[in-house]
N, CA, C and O of each residue as an XYZ file, in Angstrom:
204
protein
N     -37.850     -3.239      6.391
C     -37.256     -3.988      7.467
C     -36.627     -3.027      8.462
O     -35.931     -2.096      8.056
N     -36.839     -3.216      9.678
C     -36.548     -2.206     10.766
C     -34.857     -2.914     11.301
O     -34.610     -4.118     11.376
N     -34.049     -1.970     11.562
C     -32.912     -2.237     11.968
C     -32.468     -1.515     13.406
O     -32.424     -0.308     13.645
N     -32.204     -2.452     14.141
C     -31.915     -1.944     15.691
C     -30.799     -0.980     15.480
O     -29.932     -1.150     14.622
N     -30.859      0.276     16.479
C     -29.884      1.206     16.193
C     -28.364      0.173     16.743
O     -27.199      0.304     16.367
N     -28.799     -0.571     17.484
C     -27.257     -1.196     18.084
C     -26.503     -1.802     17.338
O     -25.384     -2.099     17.755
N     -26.961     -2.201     15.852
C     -26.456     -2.541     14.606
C     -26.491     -1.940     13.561
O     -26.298     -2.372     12.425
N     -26.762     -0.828     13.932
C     -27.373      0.345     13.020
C     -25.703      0.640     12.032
O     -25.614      0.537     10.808
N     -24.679      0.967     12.879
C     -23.222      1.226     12.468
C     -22.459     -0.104     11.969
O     -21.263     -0.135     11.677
N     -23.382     -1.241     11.918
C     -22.274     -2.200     12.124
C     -22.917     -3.157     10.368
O     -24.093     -3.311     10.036
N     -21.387     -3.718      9.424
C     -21.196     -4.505      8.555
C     -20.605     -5.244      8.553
O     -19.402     -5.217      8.812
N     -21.429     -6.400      8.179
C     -20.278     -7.996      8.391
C     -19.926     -8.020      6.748
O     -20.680     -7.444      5.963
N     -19.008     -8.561      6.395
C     -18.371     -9.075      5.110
C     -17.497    -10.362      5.252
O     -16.702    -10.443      6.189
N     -17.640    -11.470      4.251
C     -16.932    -12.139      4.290
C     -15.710    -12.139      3.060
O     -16.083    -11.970      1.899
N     -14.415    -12.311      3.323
C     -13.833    -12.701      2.797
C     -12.446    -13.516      2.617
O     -11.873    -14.032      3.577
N     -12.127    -13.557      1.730
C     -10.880    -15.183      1.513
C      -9.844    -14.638      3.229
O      -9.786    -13.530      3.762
N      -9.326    -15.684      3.552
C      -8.103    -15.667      4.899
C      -7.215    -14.801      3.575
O      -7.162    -13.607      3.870
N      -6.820    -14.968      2.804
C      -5.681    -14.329      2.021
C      -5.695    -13.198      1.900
O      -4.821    -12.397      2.233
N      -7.130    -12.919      1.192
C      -7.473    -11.238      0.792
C      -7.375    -10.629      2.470
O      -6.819     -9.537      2.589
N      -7.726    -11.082      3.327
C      -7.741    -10.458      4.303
C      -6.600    -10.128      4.971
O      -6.434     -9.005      5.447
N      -5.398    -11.447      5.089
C      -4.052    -11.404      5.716
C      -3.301     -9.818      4.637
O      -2.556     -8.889      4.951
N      -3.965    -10.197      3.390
C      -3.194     -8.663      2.579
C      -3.722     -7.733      2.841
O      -2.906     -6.813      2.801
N      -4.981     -7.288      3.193
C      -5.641     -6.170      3.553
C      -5.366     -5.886      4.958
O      -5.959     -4.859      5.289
N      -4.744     -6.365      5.839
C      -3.887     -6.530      7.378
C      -2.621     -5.882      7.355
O      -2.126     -5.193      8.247
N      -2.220     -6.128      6.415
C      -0.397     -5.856      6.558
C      -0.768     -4.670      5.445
O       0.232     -3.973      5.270
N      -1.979     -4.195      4.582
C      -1.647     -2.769      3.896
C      -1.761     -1.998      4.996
O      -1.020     -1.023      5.117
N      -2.766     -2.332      6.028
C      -2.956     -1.473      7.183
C      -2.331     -1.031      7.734
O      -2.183      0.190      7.791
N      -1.427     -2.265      8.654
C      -0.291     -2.292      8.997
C       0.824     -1.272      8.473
O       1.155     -0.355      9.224
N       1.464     -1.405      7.106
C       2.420     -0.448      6.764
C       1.694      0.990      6.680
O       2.363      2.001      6.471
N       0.342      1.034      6.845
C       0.302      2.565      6.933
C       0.079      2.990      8.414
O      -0.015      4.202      8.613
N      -0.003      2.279      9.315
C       0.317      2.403     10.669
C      -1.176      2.817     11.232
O      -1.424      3.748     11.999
N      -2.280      1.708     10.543
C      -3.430      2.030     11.201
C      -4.361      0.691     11.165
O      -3.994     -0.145     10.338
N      -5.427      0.389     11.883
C      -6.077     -0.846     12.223
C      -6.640     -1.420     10.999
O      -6.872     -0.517     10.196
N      -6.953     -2.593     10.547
C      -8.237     -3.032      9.981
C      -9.219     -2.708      9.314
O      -9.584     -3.060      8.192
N      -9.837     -1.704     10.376
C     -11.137     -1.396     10.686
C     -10.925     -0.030     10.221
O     -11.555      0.259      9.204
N     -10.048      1.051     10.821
C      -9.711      2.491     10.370
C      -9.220      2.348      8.619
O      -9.394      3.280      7.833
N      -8.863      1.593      8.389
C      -7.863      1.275      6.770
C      -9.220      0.421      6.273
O      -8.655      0.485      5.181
N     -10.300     -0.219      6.048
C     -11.565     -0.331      5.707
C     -12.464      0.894      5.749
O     -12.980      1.149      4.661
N     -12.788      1.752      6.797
C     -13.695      2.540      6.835
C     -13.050      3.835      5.966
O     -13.834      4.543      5.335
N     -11.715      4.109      5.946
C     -10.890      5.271      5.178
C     -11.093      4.645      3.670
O     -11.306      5.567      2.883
N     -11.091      3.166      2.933
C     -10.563      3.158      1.512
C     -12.297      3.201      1.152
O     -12.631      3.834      0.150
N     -13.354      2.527      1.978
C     -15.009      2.787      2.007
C     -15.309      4.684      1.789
O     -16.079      5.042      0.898
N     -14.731      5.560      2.543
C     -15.060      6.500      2.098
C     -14.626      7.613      1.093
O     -15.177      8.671      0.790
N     -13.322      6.969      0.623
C     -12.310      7.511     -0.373
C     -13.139      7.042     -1.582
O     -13.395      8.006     -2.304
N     -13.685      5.789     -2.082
C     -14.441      5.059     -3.124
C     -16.036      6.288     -2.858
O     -16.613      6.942     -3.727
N     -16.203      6.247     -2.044
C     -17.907      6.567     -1.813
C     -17.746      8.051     -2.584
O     -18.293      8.310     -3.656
N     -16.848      9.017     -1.795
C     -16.292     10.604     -2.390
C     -16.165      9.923     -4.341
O     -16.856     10.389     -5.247
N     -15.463      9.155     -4.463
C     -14.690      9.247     -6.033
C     -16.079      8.904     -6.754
O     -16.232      9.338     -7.896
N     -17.261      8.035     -6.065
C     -18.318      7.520     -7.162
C     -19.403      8.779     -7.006
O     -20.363      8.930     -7.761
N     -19.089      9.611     -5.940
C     -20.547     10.489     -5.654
C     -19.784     11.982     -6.731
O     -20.608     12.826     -7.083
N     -18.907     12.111     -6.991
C     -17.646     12.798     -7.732
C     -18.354     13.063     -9.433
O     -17.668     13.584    -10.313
């Protein structure tokens, strides 16, 4: 299956309003977005399983 490069970077996930409002405010107290605090704990896991 061929994937357009314009989605090439991009992952949808769904999950609970809850898990998410908590995964917001861990961000939050470390003083970084969403998206930066997803893509940092994604490559901290990826390093520990390739380890």
């Amino acid at each position: 299956m061929l994937v357009s490069n314009a989605k090439d970077g991009v992952i949808h996930i769904r999950i609970p309003t809850d898990e998410k409002r908590r995964l917001f405010e861990t961000a939050r107290r470390r003083g970084m977005t969403l998206s930066a605090f997803l893509r940092d704990t994604a490559t901290e896991a990826a390093r520990q399983v390739a380890a």
